[in-house]
C-alpha positions as a Markdown table, in Angstrom:
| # | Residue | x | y | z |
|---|---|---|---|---|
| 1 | Unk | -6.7 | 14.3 | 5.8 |
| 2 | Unk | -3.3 | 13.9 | 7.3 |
| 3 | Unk | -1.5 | 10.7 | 6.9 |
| 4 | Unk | -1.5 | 10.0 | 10.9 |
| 5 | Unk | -5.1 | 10.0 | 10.8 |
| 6 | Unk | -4.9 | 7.9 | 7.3 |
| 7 | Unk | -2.6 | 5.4 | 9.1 |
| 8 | Unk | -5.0 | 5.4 | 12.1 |
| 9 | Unk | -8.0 | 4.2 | 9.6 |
| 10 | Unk | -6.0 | 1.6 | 8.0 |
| 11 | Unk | -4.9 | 0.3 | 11.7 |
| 12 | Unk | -8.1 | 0.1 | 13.3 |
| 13 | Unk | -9.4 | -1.7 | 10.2 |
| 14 | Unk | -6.8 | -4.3 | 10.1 |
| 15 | Unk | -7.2 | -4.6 | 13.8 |
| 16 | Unk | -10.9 | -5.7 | 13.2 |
| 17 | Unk | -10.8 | -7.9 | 10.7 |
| 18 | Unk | -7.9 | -9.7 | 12.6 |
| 19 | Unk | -10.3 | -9.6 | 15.8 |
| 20 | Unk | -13.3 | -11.0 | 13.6 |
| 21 | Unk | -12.3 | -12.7 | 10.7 |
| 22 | Unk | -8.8 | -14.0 | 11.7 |
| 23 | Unk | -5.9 | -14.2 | 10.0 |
| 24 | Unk | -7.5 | -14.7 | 6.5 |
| 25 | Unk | -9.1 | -11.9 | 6.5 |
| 26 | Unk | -6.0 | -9.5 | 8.2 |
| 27 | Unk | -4.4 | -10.6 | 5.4 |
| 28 | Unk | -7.2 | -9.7 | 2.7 |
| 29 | Unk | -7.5 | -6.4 | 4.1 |
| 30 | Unk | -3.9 | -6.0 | 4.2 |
| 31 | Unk | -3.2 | -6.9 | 0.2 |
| 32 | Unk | -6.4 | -4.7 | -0.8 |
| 33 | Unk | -4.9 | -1.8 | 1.4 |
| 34 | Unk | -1.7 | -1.6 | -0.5 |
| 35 | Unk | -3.3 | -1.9 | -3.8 |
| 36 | Unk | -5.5 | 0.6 | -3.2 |
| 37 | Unk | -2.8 | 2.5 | -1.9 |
| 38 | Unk | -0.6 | 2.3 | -4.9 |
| 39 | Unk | -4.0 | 2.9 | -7.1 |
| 40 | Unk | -4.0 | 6.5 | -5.2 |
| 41 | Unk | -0.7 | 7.2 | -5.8 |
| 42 | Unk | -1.3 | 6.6 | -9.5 |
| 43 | Unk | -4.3 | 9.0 | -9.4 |
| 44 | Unk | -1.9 | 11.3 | -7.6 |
| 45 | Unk | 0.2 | 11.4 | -10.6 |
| 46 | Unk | 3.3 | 10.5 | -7.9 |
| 47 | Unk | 4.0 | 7.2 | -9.8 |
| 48 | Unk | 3.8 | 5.8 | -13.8 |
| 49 | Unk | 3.4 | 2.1 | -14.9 |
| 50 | Unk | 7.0 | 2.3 | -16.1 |
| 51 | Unk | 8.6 | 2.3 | -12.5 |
| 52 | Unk | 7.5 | -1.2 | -12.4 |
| 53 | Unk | 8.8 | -2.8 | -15.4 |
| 54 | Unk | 11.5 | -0.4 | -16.0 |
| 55 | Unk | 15.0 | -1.9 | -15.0 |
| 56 | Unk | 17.6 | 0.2 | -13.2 |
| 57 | Unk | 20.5 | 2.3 | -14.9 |
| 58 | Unk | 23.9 | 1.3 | -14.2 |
| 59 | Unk | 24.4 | 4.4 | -12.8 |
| 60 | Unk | 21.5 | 3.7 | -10.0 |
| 61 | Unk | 23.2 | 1.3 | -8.3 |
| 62 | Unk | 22.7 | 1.1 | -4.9 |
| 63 | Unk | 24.9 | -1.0 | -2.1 |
């Protein structure tokens, strides 16, 4: 599935729960969209529970 169509689902599914349940439940949907999004990418393999709680390197610094 490509991510256009993947971005399509997660719109029309916040668009109805912000049409039905308001802005409680836009909100829900939203926070249990990203966490099962980063729950996929740790499934994937793309990310470890270290690039959380691991602090940057001097040499990362970014401005």
């Amino acid at each position: 599935m490509s991510m256009a169509v993947v971005g399509l689902v997660a719109g029309m599914a916040l668009g109805f729960a912000g049409y039905f349940g308001g802005f409680g439940a836009f909100v829900l949907v939203a926070a249990l969209g990203a966490i099962g999004f980063v729950a996929g990418r740790f499934l994937d393999g793309d990310l470890e529970p270290g690039d959380f709680f691991r602090g940057r390197e001097r040499g990362d610094r970014r401005r």
